[in-house]
C-alpha positions, 0 to 999 in steps of 0.5 A, spaced: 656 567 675 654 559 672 647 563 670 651 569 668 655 564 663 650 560 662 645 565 658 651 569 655 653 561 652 644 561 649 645 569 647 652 566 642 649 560 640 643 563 638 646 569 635 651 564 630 645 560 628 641 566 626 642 567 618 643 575 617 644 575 610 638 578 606 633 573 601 632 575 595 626 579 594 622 576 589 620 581 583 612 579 580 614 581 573 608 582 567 608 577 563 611 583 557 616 584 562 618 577 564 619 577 556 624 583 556 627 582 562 629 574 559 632 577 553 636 581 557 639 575 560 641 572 555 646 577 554 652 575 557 657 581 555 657 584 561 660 590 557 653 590 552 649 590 559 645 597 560 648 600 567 645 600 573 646 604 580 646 602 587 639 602 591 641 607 595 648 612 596 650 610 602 653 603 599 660 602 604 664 599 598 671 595 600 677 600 602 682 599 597 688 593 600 694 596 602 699 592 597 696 597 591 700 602 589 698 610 590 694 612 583 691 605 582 683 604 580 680 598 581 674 596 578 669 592 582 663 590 577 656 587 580 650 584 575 644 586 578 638 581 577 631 585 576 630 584 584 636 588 586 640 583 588 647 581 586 649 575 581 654 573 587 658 569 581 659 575 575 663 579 580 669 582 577 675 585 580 680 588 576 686 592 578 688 588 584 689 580 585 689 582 593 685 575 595 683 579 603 680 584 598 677 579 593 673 576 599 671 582 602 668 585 595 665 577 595 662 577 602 659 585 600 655 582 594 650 578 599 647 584 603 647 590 596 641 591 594 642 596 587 638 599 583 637 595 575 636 598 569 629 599 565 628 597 558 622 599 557 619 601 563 622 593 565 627 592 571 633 588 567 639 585 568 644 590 568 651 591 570 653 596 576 661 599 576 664 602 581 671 604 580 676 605 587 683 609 587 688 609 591 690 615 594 
């Protein structure tokens, strides 16, 4: 029984030292590419970014918190860097003020990999919407 609760002891120190969240990927760009996805960042109207989309269609997106009234959308607005990954601090949530939903949205931003947009055949800054409606 002690080596029983000993080895599960390891399995779940082991575990909890393990970091699960993906590194971002680096991206070689050209150097033209380097230079357009630069211009790109100097953007910072999220509204005048070119949309991007998720990298696969089988995102799990937060559900939306019990305290939003029926009929509500939410707007949850990622910046994809030209890797694929996440801008974790240009995330905006609009439509709740809910702080479970906040973190969980927050906590999601580590593991999505989208898909930015090109601007001459160049991954770019972009910006991903996705829209929630509580039914």
């Amino acid at each position: 029984m002690r080596r029983l609760v000993f080895a599960a002891t390891l399995f779940i120190i082991a575990c909890g030292s393990h970091s699960t969240a993906p590194q971002p990927a680096s991206v070689a760009l050209s150097p033209r590419c380097q230079a357009v996805a630069d211009s790109m960042g100097a953007i910072t109207d999220l509204d005048a970014l070119p949309e991007g989309a998720f990298a696969n269609s089988h995102v799990r997106t937060p559900t939306a918190p019990a305290t939003v009234t029926p009929g509500t959308r939410i707007l949850l607005r990622y910046v994809a860097r030209p890797d694929g990954t996440a801008e974790p601090g240009t995330v905006e949530i609009r439509g709740t003020a809910d702080p479970a939903f906040r973190a969980q949205a927050l906590r999601q931003t580590n593991r999505l990999r989208l898909l930015p947009a090109t601007v001459d055949g160049c991954p770019v800054r972009s910006r991903v919407d996705v829209y929630l409606t509580k039914m």
